[in-house]
C-alpha positions as CSV (number, residue, x, y, z in Angstrom):
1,X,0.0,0.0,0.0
2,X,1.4,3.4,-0.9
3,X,1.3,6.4,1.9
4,X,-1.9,7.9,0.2
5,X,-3.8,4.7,0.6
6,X,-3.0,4.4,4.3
7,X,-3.4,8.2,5.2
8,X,-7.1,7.7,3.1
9,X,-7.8,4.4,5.1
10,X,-6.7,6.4,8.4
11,X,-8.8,9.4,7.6
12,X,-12.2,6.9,7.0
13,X,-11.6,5.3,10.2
14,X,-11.5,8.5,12.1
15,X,-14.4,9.6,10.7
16,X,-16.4,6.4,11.1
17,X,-15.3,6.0,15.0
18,X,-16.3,9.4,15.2
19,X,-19.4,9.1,13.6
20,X,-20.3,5.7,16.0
21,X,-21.0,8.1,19.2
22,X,-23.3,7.1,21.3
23,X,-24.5,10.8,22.1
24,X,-28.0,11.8,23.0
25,X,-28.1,15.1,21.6
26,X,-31.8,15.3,21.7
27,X,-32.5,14.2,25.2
28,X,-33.6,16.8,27.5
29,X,-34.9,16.9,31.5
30,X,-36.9,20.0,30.6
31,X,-40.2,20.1,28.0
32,X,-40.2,23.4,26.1
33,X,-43.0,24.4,27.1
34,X,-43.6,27.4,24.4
35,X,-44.7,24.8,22.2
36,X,-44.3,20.9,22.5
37,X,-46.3,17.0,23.1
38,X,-44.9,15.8,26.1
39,X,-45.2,12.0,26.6
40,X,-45.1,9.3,29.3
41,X,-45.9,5.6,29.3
42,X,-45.9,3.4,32.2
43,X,-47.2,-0.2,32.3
44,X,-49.4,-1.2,35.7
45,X,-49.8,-4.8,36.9
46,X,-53.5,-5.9,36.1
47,X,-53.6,-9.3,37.2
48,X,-51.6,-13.4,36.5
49,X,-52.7,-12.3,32.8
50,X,-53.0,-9.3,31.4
51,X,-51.0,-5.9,32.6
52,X,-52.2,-2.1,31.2
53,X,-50.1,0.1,29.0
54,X,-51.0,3.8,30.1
55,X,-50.2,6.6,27.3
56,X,-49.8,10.1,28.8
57,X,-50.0,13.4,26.5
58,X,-50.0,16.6,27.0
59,X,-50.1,19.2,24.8
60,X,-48.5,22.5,25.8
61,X,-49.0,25.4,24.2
62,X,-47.8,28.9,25.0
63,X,-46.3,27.4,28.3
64,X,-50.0,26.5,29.1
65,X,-51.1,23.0,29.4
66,X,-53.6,22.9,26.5
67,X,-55.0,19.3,26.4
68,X,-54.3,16.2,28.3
69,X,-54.3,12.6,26.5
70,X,-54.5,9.6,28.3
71,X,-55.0,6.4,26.6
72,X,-55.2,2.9,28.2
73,X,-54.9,-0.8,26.5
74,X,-54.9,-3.8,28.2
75,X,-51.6,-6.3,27.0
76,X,-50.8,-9.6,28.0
77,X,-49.1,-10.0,31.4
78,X,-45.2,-11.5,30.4
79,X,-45.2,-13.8,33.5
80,X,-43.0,-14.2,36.8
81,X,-39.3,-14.1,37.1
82,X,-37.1,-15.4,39.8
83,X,-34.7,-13.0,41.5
84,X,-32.8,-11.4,44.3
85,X,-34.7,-8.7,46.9
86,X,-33.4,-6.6,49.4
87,X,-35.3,-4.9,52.6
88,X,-34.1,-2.0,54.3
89,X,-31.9,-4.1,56.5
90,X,-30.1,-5.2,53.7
91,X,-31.0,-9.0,54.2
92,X,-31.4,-10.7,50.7
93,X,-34.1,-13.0,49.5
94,X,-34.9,-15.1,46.5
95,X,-38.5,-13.9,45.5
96,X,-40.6,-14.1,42.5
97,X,-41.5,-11.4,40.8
98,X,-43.8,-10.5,37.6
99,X,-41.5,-9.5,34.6
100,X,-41.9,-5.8,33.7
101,X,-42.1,-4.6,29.8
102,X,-39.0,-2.7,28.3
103,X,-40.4,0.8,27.0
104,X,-38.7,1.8,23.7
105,X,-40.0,5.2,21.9
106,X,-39.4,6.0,18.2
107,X,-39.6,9.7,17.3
108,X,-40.1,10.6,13.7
């Protein structure tokens, strides 16, 4: 390989390690409340089968609170796990829990 091969090779690796950032630009503690659809989920326990997914929106305009969403939907319930508790002694225990859903959000 000649020198202008290796400096180009160089140059592309930088720029794709660079590129493979894991920043979160976007994420914010505070809603802008001038104008923005703020958003929570949360999933509740509903029984052995079935658990509730619980949309939250609210629409602020004007940094005024100008409608509130809520939607609820009833999903199946993912089971019981197994694992480790601690009280506020900080004795351990093996108890059995019900799993709880992993909440991913895709913003277009």
């Amino acid at each position: 390989m000649n020198k202008k091969s290796v400096l180009f090779l160089a140059f592309v690796g930088i720029i794709l390690f660079s590129a493979c950032k894991d920043e979160k630009e976007d994420i914010t503690n505070d809603v802008d409340r001038s104008g923005a659809v703020e958003t929570s989920v949360t999933v509740t326990h509903l029984n052995d089968s079935s658990d509730v997914l619980i949309t939250k929106h609210i629409v602020w305009k004007n940094y005024t609170s100008f409608k509130t969403i809520y939607t609820h939907d009833t999903i199946p319930a993912l089971g019981y796990e197994n694992t480790t508790g601690e009280n506020v002694e900080g004795e351990t225990k093996d108890v059995r829990v019900k799993k709880d859903y992993e909440i991913f959000i895709t913003v277009k």
